[in-house]
N, C-alpha and C positions, 0 to 999 in steps of 0.2 A: 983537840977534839971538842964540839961545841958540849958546853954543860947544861943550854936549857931549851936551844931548837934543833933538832934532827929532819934531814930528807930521808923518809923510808920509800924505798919503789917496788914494786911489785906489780904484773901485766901492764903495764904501759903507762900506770900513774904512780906518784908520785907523792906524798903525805907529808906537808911539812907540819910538824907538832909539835907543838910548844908543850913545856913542861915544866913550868914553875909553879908548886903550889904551896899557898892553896888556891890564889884567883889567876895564877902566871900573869904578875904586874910585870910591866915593859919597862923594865930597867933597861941604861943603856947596852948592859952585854947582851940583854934577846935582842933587842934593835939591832945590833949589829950581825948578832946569828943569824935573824929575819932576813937580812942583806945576804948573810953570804950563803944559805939556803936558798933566797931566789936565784941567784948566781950559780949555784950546781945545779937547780931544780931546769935554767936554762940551756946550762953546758951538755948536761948528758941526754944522748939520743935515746935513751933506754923512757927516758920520761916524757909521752904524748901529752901526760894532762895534769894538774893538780887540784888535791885537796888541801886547804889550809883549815886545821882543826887544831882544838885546845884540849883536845879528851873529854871524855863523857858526862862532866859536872859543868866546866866553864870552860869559854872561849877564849876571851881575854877580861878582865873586868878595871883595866885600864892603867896609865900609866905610875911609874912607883913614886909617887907621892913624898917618901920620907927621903928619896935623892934628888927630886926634883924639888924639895923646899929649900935646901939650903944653898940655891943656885941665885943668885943675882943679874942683872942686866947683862952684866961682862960677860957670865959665863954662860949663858941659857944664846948671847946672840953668836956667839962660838958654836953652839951646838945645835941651834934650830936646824941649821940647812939641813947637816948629818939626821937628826931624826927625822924630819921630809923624804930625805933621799930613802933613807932604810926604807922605810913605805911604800915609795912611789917604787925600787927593787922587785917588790910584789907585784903591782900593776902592770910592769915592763915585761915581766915575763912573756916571753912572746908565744904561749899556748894555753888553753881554756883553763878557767882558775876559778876553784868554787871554795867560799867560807861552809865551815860546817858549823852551825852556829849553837853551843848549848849553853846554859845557863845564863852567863853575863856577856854583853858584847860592848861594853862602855869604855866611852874618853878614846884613848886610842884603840882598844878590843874595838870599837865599833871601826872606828878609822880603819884598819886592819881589813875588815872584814868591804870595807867598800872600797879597797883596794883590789878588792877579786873582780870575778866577772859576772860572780851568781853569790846569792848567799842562802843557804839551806837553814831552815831555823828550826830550833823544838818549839813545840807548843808552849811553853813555859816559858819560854828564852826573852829576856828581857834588854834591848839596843837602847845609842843613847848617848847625848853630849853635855855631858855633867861639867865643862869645865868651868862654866858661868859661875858655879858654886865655889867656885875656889879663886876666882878673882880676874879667870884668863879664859882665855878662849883656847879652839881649838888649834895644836898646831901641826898635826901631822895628816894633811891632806882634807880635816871634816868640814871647812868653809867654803872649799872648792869642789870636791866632788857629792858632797850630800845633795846640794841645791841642784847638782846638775842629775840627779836620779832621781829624788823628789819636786822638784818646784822648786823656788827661793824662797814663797811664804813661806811653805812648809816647813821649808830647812832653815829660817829667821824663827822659826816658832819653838821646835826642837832645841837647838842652838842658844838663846835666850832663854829659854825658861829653863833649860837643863834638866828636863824632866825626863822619864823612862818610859820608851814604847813599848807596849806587849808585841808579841808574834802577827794576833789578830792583824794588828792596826800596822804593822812593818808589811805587812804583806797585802793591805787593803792600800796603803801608800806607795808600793812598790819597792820600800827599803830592803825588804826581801821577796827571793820569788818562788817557795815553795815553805811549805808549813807544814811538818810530821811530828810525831810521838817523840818525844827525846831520846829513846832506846834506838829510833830507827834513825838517828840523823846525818850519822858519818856514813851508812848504808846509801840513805837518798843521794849523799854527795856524790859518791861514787857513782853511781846510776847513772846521775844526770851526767858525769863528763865521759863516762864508760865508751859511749858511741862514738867520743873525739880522739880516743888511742886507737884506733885503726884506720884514723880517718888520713884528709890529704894533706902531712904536717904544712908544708908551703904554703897554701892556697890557708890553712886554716889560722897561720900565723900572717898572711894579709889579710885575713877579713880583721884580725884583731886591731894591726895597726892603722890598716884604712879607717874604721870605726875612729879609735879612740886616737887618735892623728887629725881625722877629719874634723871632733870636735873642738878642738884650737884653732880651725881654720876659719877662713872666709869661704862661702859656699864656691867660687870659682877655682882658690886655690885645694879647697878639698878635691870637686872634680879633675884635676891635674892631678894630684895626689893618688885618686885611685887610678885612673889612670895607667900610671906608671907601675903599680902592683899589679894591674892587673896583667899588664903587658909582659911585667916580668914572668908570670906565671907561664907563660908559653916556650919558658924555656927550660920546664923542671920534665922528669919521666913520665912526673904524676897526671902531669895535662896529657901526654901521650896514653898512657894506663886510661884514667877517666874516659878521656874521648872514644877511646877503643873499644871497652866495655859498653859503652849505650851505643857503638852502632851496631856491635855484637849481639846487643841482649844479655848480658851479662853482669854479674855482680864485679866492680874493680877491684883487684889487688893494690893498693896503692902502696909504695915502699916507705 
């Protein structure tokens, strides 16, 4: 039974929540919980959408420092991949994935949190790639996917100077896409993916991978790429359902 990340489900979403406090540092057992939470969070059909949240003080406020000092070259290049992958586990899931973001979202909390598809922040809430200050860089996805939601100044600027964005300025850069009251933010989260647990899993698990598939491509082999999802789509109920309902007039049941 995991000790510090759980998948809670209920109507159609699915909560995975971290729970180490006080900041839930990403020691290696949540990184591997984080893994195997995306893995059920994938498995079960009961789950259309997820919230990834840290409870109502912090998010993540980044990784545990007093395990990862006494690591050396030997042992950190043994375990880079593994922490990358545990990460990227999140991004793979193949259905709509929002951070809820409160208090701290730093070093890997941030990384975490741009591994979803949306990130909901409080007002308060403070993102951010602090590794500069301790001698290293990012290494759990925030070199590669920050620059690719912000810009690469931006994310050269962030990144280098290791310094802490407010909510305001996450959300004027794009680092996040909605800004509420901190009382309201695991609420917003829900909201925003609410509309994707009834929607058409198929079609909505290709726009995911067409998207973020596409972005590793070259623009011709992306067009072949959708392509090919899209094509598969004509062979699910759900294209039958869809199509039938708008010649109907009709709202689609989709399965």
């Amino acid at each position: 039974m995991a000790q510090f990340v759980r998948l809670e489900v209920g109507e159609g979403i699915g909560t995975i929540r971290l729970d180490r406090p006080p900041m839930n540092a990403l020691n290696i057992v949540v990184q591997e919980e984080l893994r195997a939470a995306a893995h059920e969070a994938t498995r079960d059909p009961a789950v259309r959408a997820v919230v990834v949240y840290g409870g109502a003080k912090v998010f993540a406020a980044g990784a545990d420092i007093k395990e990862m000092s006494g690591m050396g070259y030997t042992e950190m290049s043994a375990r880079a991949g593994a922490l990358s992958s545990a990460f990227d586990a999140i991004a793979r899931i193949p259905k709509p994935v929002v951070a809820a973001v409160t208090g701290y979202a730093l070093g890997g909390g941030c990384e975490l949190a741009l591994a979803c598809d949306w990130r909901v922040a409080a007002s308060d809430a403070k993102l951010g790639q602090p590794e500069i200050n301790l001698g290293i860089i990012p290494g759990a996805g925030g070199t590669q996917r920050l620059p690719r939601l912000v810009g690469p100044a931006k994310a050269k600027e962030i990144i280098m100077s290791g310094r802490m964005v407010d909510a305001a300025e996450a959300l004027a850069i794009g680092l996040v896409d909605r800004v509420v009251p901190a009382d309201q933010v695991y609420t917003a989260a829900v909201e925003l993916v609410q509309r994707y647990a009834k929607g058409p899993a198929h079609a909505l698990r290709a726009a995911k991978l067409a998207i973020d598939g596409g972005l590793e491509m070259s623009l011709p082999a992306g067009l072949d790429w959708e392509s090919h999802l899209f094509a598969a789509l004509f062979a699910t109920a759900d294209k039958d359902e869809g199509m039938a309902a708008f010649v109907e007039k009709r709202k689609p049941a989709f399965e």
